[in-house]
C-alpha positions as CSV (number, residue, x, y, z in Angstrom):
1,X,-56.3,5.9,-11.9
2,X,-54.8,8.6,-9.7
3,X,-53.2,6.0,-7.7
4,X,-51.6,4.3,-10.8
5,X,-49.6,7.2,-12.0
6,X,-48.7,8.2,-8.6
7,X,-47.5,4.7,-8.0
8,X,-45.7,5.1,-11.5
9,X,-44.3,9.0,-10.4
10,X,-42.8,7.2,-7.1
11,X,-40.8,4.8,-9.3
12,X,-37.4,6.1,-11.6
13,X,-37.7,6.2,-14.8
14,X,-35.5,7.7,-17.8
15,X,-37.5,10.6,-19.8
16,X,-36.4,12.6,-22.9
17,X,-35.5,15.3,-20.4
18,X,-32.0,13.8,-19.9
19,X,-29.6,15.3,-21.8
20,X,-27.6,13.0,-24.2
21,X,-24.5,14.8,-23.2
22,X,-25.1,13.8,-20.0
23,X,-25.4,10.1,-20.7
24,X,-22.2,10.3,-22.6
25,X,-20.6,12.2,-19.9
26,X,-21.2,9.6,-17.2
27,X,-20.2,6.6,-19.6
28,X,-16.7,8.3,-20.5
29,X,-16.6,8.9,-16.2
30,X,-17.4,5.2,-15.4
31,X,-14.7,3.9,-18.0
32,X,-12.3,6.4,-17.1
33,X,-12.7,5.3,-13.0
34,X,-12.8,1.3,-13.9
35,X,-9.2,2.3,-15.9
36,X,-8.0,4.3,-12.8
37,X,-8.9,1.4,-10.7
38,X,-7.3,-1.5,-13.3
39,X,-4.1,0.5,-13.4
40,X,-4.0,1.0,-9.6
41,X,-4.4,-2.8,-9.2
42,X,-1.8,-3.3,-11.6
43,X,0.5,-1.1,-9.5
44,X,-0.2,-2.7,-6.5
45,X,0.6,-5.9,-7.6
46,X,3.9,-4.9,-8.7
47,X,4.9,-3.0,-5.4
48,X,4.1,-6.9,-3.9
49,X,6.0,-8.8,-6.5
50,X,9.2,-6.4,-6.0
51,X,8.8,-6.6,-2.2
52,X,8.5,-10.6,-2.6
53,X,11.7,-10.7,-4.5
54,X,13.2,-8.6,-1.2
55,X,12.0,-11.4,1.0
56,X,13.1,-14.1,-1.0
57,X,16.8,-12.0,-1.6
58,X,16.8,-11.8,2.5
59,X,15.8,-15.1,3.3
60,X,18.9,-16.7,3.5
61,X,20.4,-13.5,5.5
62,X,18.8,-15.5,9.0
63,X,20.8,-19.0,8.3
64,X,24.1,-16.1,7.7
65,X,23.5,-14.8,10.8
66,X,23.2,-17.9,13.0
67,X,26.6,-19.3,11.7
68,X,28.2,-15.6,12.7
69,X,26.3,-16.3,15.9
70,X,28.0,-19.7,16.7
71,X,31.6,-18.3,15.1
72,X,31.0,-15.7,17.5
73,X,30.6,-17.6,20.6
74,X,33.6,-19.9,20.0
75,X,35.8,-17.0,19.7
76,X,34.8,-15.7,23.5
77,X,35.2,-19.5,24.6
78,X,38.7,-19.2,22.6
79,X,39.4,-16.1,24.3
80,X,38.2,-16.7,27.6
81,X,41.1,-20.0,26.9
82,X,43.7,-17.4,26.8
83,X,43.0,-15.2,29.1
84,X,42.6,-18.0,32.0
85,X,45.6,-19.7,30.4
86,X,47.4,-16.1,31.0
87,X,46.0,-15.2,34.5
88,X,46.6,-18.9,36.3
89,X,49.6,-18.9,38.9
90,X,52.3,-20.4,38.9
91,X,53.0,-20.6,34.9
92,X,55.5,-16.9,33.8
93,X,53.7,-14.5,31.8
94,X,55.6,-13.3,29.1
């Protein structure tokens, strides 16, 4: 028998030695994390929404950029025109 209810002492168990205010004090803690943690989710997800919207808003800036890219490189060609148009010999510079 001593075995038994050492066996039983090794396990947890809930007596009447735990205060009720206790119980209630750790129920209002684990709903009050669980609301912490639902409201931080909720946050997060809307920092990636609005930084999705950013992407999408910038998305196009890439296609902007290679057309200023090719504009750009035509106007050196253009102006590398002129200037060997202006620094060949034998035409008067004006």
């Amino acid at each position: 028998m001593d075995e038994e209810t050492a066996a039983a002492d090794q396990h947890w168990h809930v007596t009447r030695g735990i205060p009720v205010a206790f119980i209630i004090t750790m129920a209002v803690m684990f709903i009050t994390q669980t609301a912490t943690a639902a409201w931080f989710a909720s946050a997060m997800s809307f920092r990636v929404e609005a930084i999705e919207r950013a992407q999408v808003q910038a998305a196009p800036q890439g296609e902007r950029l290679t057309r200023v890219e090719e504009k750009l490189v035509a106007v050196n060609t253009g102006i590398a025109d002129i200037k060997a148009l202006l620094q060949s010999p034998g035409k008067p510079q004006r």
